[in-house]
ZADO-1210 file (C-alpha; in nm, 4 decimals, padded with zeros to 6 digits):
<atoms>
<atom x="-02.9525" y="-00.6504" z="06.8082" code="UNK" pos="1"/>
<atom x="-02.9439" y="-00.2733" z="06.7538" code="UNK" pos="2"/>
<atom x="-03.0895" y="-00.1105" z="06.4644" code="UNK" pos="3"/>
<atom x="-02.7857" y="-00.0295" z="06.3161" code="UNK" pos="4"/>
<atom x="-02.6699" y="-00.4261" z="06.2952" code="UNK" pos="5"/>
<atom x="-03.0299" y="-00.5104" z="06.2095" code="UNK" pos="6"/>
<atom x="-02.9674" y="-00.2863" z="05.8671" code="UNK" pos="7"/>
<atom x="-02.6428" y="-00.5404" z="05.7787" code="UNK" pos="8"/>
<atom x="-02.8455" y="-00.8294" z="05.8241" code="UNK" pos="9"/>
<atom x="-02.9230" y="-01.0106" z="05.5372" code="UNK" pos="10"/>
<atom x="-03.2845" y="-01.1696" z="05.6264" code="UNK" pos="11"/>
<atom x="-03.2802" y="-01.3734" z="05.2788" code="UNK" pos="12"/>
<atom x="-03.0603" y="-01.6993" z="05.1778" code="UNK" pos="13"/>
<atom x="-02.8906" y="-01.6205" z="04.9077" code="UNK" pos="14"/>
<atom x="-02.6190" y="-01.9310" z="04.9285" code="UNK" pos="15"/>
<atom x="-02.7552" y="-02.1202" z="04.6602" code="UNK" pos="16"/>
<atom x="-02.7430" y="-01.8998" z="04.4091" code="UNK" pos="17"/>
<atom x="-02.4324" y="-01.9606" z="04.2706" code="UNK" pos="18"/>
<atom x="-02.4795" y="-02.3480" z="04.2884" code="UNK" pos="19"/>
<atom x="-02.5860" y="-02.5815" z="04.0351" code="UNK" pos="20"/>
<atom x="-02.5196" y="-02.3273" z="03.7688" code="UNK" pos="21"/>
<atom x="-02.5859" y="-02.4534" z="03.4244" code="UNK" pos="22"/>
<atom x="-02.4039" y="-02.6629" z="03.1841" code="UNK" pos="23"/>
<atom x="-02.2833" y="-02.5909" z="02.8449" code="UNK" pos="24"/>
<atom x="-02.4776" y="-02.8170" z="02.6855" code="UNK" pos="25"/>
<atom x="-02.7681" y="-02.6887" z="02.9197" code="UNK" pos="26"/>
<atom x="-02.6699" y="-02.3210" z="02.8020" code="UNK" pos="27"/>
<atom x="-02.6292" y="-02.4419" z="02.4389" code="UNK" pos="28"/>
<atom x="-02.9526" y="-02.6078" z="02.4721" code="UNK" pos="29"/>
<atom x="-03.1067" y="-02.2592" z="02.6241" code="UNK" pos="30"/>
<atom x="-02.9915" y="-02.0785" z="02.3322" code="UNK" pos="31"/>
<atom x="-03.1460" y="-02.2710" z="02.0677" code="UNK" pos="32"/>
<atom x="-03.5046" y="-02.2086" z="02.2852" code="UNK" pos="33"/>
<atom x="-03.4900" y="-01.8208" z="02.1742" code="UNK" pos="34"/>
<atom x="-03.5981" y="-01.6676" z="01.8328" code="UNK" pos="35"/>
<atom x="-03.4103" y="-01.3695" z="01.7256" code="UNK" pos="36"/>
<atom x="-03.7040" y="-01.1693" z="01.8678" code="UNK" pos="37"/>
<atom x="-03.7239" y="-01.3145" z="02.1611" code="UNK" pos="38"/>
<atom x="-03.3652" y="-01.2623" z="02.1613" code="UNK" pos="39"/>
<atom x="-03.4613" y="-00.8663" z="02.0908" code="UNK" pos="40"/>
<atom x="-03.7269" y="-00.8372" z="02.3414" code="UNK" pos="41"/>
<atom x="-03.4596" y="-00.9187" z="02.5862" code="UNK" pos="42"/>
<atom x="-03.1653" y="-00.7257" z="02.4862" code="UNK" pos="43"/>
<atom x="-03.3998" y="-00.4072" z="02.4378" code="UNK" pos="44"/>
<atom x="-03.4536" y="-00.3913" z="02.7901" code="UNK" pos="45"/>
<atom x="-03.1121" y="-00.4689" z="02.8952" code="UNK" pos="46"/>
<atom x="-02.9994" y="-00.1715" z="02.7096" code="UNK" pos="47"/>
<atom x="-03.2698" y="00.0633" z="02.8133" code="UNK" pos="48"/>
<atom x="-03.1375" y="-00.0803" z="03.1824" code="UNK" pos="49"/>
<atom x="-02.7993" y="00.0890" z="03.0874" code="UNK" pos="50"/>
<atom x="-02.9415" y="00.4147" z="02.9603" code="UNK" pos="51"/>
<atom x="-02.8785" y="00.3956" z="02.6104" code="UNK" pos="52"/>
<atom x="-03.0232" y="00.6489" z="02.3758" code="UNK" pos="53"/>
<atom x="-03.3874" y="00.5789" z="02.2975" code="UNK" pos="54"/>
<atom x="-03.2901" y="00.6122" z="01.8499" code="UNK" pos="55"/>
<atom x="-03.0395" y="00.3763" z="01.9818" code="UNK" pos="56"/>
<atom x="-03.2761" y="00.1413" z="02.0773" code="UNK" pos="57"/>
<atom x="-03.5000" y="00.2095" z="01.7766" code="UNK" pos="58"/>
<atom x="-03.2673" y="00.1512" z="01.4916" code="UNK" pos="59"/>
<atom x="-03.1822" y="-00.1995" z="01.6688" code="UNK" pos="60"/>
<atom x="-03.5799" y="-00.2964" z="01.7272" code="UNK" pos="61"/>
<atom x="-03.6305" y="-00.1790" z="01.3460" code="UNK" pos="62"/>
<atom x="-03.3310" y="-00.3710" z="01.2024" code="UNK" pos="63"/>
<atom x="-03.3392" y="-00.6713" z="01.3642" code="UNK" pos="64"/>
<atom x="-03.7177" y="-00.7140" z="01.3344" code="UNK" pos="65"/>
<atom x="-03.6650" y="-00.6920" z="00.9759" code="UNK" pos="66"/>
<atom x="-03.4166" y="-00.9093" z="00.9817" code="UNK" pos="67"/>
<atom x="-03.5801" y="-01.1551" z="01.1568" code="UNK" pos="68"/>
<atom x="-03.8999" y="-01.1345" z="00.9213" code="UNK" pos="69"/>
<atom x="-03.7048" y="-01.1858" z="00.6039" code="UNK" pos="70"/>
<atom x="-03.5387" y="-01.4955" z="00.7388" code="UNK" pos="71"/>
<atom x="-03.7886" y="-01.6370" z="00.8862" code="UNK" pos="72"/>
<atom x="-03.7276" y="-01.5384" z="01.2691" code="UNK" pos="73"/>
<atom x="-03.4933" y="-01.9020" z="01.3274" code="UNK" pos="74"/>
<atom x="-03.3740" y="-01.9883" z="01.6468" code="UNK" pos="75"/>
<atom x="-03.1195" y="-01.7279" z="01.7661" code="UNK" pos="76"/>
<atom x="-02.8047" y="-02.0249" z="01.7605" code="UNK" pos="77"/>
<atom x="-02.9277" y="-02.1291" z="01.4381" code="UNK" pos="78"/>
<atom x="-02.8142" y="-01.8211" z="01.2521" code="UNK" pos="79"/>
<atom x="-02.5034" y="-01.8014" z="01.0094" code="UNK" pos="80"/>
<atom x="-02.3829" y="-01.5865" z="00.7629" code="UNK" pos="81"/>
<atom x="-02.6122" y="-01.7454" z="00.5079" code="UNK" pos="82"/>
<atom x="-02.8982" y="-01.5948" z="00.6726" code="UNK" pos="83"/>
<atom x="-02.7352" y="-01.2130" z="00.7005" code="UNK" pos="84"/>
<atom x="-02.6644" y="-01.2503" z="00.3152" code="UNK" pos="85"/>
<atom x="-02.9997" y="-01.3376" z="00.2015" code="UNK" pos="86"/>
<atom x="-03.1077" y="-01.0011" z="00.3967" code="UNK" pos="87"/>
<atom x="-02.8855" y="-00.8125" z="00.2342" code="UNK" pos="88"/>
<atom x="-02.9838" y="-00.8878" z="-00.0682" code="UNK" pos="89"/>
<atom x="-03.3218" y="-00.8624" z="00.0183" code="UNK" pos="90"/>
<atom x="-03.2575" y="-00.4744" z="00.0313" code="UNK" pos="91"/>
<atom x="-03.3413" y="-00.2582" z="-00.2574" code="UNK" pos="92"/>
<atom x="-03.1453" y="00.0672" z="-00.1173" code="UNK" pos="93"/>
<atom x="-02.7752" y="00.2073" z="-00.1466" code="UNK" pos="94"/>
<atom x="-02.4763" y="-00.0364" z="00.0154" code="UNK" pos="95"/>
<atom x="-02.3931" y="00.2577" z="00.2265" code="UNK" pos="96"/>
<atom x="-02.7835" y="00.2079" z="00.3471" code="UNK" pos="97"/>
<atom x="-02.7033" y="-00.1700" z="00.3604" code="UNK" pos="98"/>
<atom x="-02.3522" y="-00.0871" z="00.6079" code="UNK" pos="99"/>
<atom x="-02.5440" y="00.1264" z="00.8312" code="UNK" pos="100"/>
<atom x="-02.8351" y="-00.2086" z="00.9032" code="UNK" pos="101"/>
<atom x="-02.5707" y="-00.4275" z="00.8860" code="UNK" pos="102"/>
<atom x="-02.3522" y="-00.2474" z="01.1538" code="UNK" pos="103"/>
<atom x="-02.6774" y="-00.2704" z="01.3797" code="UNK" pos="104"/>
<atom x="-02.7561" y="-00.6313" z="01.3069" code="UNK" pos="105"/>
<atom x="-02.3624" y="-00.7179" z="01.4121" code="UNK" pos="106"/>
<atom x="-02.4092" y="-00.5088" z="01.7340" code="UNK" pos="107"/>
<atom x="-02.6904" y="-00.6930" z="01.7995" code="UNK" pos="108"/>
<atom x="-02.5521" y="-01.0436" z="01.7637" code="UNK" pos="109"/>
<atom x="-02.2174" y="-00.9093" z="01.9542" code="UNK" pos="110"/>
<atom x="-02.4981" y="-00.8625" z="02.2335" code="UNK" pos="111"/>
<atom x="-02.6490" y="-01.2294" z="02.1823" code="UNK" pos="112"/>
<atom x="-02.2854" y="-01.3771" z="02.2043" code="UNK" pos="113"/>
<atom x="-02.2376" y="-01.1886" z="02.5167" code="UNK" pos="114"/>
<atom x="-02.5003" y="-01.3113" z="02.6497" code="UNK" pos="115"/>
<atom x="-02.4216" y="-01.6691" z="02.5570" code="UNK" pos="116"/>
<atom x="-02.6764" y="-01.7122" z="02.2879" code="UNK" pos="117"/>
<atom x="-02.3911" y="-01.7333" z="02.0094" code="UNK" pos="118"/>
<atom x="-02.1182" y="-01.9792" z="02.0421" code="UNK" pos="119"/>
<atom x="-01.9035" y="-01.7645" z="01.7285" code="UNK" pos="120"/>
<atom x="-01.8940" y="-01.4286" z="01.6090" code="UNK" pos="121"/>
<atom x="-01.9439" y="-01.5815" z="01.2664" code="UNK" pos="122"/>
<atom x="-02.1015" y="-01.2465" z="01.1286" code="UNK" pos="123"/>
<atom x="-01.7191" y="-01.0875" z="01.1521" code="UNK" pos="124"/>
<atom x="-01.6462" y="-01.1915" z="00.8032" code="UNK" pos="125"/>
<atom x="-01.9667" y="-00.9845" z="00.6348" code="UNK" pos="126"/>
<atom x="-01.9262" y="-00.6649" z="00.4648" code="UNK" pos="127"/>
<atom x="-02.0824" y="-00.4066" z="00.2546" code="UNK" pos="128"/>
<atom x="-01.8799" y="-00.2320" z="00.0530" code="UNK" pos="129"/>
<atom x="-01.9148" y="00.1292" z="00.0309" code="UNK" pos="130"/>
<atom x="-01.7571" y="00.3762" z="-00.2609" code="UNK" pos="131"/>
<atom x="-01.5655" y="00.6417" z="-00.1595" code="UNK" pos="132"/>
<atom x="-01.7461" y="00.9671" z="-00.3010" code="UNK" pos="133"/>
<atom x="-01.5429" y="01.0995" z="-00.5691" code="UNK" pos="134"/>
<atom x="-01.4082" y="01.4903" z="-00.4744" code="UNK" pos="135"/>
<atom x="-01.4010" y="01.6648" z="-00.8373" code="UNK" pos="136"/>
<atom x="-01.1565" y="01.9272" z="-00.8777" code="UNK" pos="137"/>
<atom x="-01.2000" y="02.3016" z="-00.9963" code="UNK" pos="138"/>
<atom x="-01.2345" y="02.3581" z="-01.3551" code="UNK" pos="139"/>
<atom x="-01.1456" y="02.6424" z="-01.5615" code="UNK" pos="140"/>
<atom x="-01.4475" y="02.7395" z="-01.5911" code="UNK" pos="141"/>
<atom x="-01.5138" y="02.8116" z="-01.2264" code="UNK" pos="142"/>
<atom x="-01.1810" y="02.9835" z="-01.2132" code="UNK" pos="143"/>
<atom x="-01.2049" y="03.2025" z="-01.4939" code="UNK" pos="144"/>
<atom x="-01.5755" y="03.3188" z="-01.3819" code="UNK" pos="145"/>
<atom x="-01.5168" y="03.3602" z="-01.0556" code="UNK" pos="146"/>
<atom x="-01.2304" y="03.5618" z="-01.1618" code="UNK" pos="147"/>
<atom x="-01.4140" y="03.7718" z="-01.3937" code="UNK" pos="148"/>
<atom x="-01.6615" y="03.8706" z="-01.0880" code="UNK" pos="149"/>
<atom x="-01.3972" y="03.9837" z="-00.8604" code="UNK" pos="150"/>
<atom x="-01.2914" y="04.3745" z="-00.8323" code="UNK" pos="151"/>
<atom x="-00.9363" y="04.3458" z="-00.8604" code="UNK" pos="152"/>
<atom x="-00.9233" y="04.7374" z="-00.7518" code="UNK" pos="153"/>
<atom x="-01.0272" y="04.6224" z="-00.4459" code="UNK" pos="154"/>
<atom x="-00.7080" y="04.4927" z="-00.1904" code="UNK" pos="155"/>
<atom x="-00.8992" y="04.2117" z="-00.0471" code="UNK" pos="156"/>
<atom x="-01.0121" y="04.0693" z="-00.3768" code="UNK" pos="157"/>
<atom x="-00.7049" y="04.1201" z="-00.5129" code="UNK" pos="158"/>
<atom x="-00.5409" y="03.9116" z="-00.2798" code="UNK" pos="159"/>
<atom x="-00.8012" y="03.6338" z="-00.2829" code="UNK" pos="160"/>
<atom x="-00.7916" y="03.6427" z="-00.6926" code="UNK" pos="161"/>
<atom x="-00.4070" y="03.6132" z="-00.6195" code="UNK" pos="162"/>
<atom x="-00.4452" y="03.3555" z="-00.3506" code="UNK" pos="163"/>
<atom x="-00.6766" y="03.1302" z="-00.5821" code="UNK" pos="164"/>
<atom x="-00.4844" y="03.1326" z="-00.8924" code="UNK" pos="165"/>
<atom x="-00.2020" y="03.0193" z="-00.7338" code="UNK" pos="166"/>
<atom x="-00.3447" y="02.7639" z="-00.5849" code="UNK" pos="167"/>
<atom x="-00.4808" y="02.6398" z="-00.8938" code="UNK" pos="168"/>
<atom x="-00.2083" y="02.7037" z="-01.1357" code="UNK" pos="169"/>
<atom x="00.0892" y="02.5571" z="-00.9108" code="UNK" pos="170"/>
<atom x="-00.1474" y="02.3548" z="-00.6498" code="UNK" pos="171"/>
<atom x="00.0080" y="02.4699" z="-00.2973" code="UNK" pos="172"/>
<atom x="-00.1611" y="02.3618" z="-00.0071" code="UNK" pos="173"/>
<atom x="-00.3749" y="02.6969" z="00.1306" code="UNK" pos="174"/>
<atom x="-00.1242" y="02.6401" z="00.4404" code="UNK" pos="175"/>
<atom x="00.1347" y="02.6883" z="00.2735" code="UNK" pos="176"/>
<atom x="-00.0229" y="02.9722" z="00.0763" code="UNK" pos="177"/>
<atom x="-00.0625" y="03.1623" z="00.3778" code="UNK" pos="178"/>
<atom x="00.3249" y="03.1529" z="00.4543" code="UNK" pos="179"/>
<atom x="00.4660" y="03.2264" z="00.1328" code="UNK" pos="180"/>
<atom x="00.6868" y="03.5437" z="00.1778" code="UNK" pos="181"/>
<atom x="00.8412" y="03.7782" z="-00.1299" code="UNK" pos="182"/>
<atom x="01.1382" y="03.5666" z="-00.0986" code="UNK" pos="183"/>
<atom x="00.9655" y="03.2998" z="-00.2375" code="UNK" pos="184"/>
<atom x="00.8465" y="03.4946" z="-00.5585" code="UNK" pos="185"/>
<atom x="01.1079" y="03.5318" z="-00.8620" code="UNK" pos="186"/>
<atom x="00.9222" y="03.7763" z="-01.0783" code="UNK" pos="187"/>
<atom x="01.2237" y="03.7115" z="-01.3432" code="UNK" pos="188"/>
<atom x="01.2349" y="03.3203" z="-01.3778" code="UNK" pos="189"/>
<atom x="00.8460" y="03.3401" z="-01.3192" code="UNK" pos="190"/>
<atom x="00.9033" y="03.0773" z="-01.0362" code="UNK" pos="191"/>
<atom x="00.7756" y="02.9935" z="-00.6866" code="UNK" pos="192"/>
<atom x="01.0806" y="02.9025" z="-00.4868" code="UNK" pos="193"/>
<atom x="01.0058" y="02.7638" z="-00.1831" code="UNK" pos="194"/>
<atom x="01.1903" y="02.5982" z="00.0677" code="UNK" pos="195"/>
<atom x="01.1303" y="02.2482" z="00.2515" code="UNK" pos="196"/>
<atom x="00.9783" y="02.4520" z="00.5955" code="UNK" pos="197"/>
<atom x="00.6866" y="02.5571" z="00.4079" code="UNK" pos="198"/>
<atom x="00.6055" y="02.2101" z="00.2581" code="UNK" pos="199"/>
<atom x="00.4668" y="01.8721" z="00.4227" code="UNK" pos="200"/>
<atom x="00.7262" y="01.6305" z="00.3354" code="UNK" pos="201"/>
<atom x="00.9983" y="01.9076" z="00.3636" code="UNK" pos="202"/>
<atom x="01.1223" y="01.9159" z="00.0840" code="UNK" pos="203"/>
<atom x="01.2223" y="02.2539" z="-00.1824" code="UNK" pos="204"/>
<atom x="01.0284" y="02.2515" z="-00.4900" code="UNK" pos="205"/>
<atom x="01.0151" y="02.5184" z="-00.7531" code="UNK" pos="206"/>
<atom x="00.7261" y="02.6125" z="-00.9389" code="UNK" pos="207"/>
<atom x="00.6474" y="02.7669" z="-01.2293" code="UNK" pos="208"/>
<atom x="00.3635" y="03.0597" z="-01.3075" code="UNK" pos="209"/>
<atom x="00.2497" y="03.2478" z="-01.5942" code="UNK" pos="210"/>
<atom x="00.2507" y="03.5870" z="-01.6917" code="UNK" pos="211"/>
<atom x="-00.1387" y="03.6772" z="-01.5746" code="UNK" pos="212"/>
<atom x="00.0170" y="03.5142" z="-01.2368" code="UNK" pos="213"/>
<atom x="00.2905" y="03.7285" z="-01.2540" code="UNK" pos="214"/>
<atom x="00.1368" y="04.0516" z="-01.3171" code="UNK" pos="215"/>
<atom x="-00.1120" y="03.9957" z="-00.9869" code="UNK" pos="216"/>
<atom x="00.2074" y="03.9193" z="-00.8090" code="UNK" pos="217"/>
<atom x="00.3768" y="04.2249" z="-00.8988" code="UNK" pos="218"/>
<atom x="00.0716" y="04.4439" z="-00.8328" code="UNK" pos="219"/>
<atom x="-00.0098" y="04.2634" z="-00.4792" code="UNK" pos="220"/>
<atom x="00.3529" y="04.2758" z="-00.3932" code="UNK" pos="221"/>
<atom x="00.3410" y="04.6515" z="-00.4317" code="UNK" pos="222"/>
<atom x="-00.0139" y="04.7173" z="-00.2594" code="UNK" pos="223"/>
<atom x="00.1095" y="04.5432" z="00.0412" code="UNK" pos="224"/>
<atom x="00.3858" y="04.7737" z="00.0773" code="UNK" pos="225"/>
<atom x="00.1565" y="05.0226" z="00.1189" code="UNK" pos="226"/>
<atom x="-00.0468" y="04.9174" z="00.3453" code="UNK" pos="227"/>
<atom x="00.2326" y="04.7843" z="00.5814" code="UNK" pos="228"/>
<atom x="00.3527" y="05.1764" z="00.5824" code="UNK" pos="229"/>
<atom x="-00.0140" y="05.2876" z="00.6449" code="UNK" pos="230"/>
<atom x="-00.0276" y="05.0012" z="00.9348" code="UNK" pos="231"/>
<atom x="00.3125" y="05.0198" z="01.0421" code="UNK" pos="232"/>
<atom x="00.3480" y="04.6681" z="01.0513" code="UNK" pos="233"/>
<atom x="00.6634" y="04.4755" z="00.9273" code="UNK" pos="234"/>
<atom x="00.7024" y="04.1585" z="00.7624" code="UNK" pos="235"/>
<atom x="00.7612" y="03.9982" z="00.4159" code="UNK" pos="236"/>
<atom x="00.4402" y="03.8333" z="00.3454" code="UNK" pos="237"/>
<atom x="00.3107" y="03.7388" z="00.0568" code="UNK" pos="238"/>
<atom x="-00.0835" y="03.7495" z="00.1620" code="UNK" pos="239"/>
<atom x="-00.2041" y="03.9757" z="00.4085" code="UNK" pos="240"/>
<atom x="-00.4833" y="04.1390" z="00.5923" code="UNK" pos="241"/>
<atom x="-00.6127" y="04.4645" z="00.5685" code="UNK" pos="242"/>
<atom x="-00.4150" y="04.5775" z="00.8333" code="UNK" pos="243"/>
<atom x="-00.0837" y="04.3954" z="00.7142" code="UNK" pos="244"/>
<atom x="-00.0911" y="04.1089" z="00.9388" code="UNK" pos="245"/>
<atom x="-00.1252" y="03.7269" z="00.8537" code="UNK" pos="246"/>
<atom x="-00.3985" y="03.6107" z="00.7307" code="UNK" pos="247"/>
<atom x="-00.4365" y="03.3360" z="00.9381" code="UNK" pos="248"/>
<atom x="-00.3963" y="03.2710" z="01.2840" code="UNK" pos="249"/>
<atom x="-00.4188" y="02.8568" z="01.3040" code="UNK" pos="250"/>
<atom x="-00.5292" y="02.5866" z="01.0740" code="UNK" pos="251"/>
<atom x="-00.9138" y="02.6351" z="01.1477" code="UNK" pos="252"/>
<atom x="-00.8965" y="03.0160" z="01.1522" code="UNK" pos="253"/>
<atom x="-00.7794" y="03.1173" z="00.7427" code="UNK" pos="254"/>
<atom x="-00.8907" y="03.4100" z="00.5850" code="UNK" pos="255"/>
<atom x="-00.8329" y="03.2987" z="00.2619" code="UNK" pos="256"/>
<atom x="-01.0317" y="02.9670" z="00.3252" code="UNK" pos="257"/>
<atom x="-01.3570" y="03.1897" z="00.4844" code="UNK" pos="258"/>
<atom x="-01.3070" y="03.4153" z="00.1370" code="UNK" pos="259"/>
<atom x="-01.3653" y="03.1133" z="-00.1450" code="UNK" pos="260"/>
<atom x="-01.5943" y="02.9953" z="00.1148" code="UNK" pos="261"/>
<atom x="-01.8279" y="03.3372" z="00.1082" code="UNK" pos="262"/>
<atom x="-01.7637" y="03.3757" z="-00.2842" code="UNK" pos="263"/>
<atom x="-01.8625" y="03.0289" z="-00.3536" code="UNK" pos="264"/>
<atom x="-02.1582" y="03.0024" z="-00.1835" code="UNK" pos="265"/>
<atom x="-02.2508" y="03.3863" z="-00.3028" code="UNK" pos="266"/>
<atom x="-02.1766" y="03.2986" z="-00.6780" code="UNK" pos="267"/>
<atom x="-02.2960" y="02.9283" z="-00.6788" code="UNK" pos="268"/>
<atom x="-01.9792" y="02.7843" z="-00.7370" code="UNK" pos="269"/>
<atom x="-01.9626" y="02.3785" z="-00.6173" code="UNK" pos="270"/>
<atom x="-01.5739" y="02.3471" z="-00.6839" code="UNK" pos="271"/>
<atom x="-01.3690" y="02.6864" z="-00.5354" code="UNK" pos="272"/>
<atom x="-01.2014" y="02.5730" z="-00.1951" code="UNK" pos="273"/>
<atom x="-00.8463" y="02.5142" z="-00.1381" code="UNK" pos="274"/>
<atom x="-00.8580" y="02.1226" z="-00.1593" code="UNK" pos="275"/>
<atom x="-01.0699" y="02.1281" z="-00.5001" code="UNK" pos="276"/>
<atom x="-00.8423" y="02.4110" z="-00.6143" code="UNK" pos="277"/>
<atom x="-00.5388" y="02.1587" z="-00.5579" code="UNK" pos="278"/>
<atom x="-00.7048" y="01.8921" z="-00.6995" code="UNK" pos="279"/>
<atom x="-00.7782" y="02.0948" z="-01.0349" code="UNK" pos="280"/>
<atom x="-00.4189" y="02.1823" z="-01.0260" code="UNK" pos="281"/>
<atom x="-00.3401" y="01.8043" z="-01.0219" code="UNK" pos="282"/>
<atom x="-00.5976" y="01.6853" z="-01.2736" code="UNK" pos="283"/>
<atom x="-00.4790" y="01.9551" z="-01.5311" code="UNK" pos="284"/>
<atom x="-00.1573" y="01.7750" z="-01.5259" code="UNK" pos="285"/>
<atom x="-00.2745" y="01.4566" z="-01.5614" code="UNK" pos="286"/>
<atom x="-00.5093" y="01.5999" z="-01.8828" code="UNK" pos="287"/>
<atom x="-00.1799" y="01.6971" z="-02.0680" code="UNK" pos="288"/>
<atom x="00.0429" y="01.4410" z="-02.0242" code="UNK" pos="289"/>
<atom x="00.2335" y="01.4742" z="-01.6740" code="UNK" pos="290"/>
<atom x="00.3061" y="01.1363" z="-01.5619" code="UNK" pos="291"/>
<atom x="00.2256" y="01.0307" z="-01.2265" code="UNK" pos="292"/>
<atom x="00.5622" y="01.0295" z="-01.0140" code="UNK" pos="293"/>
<atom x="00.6101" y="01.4226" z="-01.1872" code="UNK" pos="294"/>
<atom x="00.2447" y="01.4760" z="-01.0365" code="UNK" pos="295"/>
<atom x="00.3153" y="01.3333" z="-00.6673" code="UNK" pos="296"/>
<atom x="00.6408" y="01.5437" z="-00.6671" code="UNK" pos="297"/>
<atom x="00.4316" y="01.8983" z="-00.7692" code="UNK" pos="298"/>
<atom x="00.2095" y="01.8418" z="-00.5013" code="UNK" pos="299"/>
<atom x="00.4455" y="01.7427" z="-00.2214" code="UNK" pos="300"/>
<atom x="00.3844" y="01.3790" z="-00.1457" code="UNK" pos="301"/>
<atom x="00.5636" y="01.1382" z="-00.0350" code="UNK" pos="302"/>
<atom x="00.4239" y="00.8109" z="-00.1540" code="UNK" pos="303"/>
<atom x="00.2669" y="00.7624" z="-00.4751" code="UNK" pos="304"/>
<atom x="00.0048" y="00.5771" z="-00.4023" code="UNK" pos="305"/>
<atom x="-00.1123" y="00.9026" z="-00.1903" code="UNK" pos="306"/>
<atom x="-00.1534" y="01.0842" z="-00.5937" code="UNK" pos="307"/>
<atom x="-00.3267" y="00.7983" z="-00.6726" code="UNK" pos="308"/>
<atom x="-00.5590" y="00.7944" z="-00.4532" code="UNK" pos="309"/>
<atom x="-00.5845" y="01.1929" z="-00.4793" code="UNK" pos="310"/>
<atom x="-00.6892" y="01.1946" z="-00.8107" code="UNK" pos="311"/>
<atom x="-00.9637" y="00.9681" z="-00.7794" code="UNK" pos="312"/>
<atom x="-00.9070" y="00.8480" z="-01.2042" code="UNK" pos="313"/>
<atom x="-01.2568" y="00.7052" z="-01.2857" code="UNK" pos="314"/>
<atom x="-01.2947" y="00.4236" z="-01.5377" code="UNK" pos="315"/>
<atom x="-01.3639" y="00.6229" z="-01.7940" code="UNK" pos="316"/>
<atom x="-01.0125" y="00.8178" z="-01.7748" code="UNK" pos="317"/>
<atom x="-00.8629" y="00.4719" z="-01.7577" code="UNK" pos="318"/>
<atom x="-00.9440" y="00.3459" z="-02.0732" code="UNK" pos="319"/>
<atom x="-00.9145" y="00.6757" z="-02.2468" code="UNK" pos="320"/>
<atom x="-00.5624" y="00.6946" z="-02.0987" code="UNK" pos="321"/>
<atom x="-00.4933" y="00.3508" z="-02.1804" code="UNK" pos="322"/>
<atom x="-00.6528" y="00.3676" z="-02.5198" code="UNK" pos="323"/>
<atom x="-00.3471" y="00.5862" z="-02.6333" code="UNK" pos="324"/>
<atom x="-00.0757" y="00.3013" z="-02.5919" code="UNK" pos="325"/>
<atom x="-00.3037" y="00.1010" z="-02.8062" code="UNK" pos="326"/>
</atoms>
């Protein structure tokens, strides 16, 4: 035999290896032998066999040890959803601490039923639940100061003080803010008519301004002229760049955005950005009286349930609002 053929040649009998393979009741009988960390040592090392991160590895070995020590480490097919309860509760920290164990504990047992440890995923049914964090909206009292600090002699703050009350007073989306031409602006009516293409659900709304809004409009209106000419640069926009171009290029790229950005952070505002600007908008309207479909249709959605959620109305506002049909 040449070497080459010698290299093929299996020199160990493998045949019976797939023979006489275990029952189920000789499997289900194997996985009542294991404790859940024996059941850990084991899956530890297949997973550091398939490369996973080592703080992988670590948040399971820390989890399900503590698991396993409040419950009394049982037999790995002993475990039900009594057990992952009473370790829950066992916890004295936030339930979004508690989700982020518990997701580790379920990988972990979605490893053991793999394995054939686990007859059921019985752990599918447990949750934490977790509070959405409530977004808070600009007040007038972030407005107004941040307004006061601004040099409205200068073009760029001019636009932005422009940019921000109008997002606040009629609550446009900052993409559509950045789109808005001098079509759109009726100095006479005080009104912001714009057309379906500039809105998310496409469809023309008209809103109204006051007369601080439209004395910045009038001013801006007439400072961009200028600087078009200087720039020779021609278009109709509402809000634009030094130079008279858009101010914003794509979605992630807004100067207007990068501006209440900088003057936030510079003035130690928590509420001036474009979303809490809109949300302001939408909770002054709720504060005098606008009901809810009038609200959904100011700031362009489609579903109510969208405003609802938008608004994020506490308890407290509940029963206050409640408290005057009483």
């Amino acid at each position: 035999m040449t070497k080459k053929k010698k290299a093929y040649k299996v020199d160990v009998d493998l045949n019976d290896i797939f023979r006489n393979r275990p029952t189920q009741s000789q499997r289900s009988t194997e996985r009542h032998t294991l404790t859940v960390s024996q059941a850990l040592e084991i899956i530890v090392k297949q997973m550091q066999a398939a490369g996973l991160r080592e703080r992988t590895i670590s948040d399971y070995t820390t989890y399900v040890l503590d698991f396993a020590k409040k419950i009394g480490n049982p037999d790995i097919g002993a475990l039900s959803v009594e057990h992952i309860y009473e370790w829950l509760s066992s916890m004295n920290v936030s339930n979004a601490t508690k989700l982020i164990r518990l997701k580790c504990l379920k990988a972990f047992l979605g490893r053991c039923f793999d394995n054939g440890w686990i007859e059921k995923k019985f752990w599918r049914s447990v949750n934490v639940k977790v509070d959405t964090p409530v977004k808070e909206g600009a007040t007038d009292r972030e407005v107004k100061l941040l307004l006061s600090l601004l040099d409205l002699s200068d073009f760029v703050q001019l636009r932005d003080a422009t940019a921000l009350l109008t997002m606040y007073q009629c609550g446009l989306r900052v993409g559509t803010i950045v789109q808005l031409e001098n079509k759109h602006v009726d100095l006479n009516e005080k009104l912001l008519r714009i057309d379906g293409s500039l809105i998310k659900n496409h469809e023309a709304i008209h809103l109204p301004f006051d007369d601080v809004l439209a004395r910045l409009y009038a001013v801006l209106m007439r400072q961009n002229d200028i600087i078009r000419r200087e720039n020779g640069v021609k278009n109709e926009l509402l809000f634009i760049t030094r130079r008279g171009g858009k101010i914003a290029t794509s979605s992630s790229n807004n100067n207007i955005r990068k501006q209440l950005h900088k003057y936030a952070k510079k003035y130690g505002l928590k509420n001036i950005n474009p979303h809490a600007l809109r949300r302001g908008f939408a909770k002054n309207l709720l504060k005098k009286g606008a009901d809810l479909p009038l609200i959904s249709k100011a700031l362009g959605h489609s579903d109510l349930a969208v405003t609802t959620r938008y608004l994020h109305i506490d308890k407290e506002e509940v029963a206050e609002n409640l408290r005057k049909f009483l």
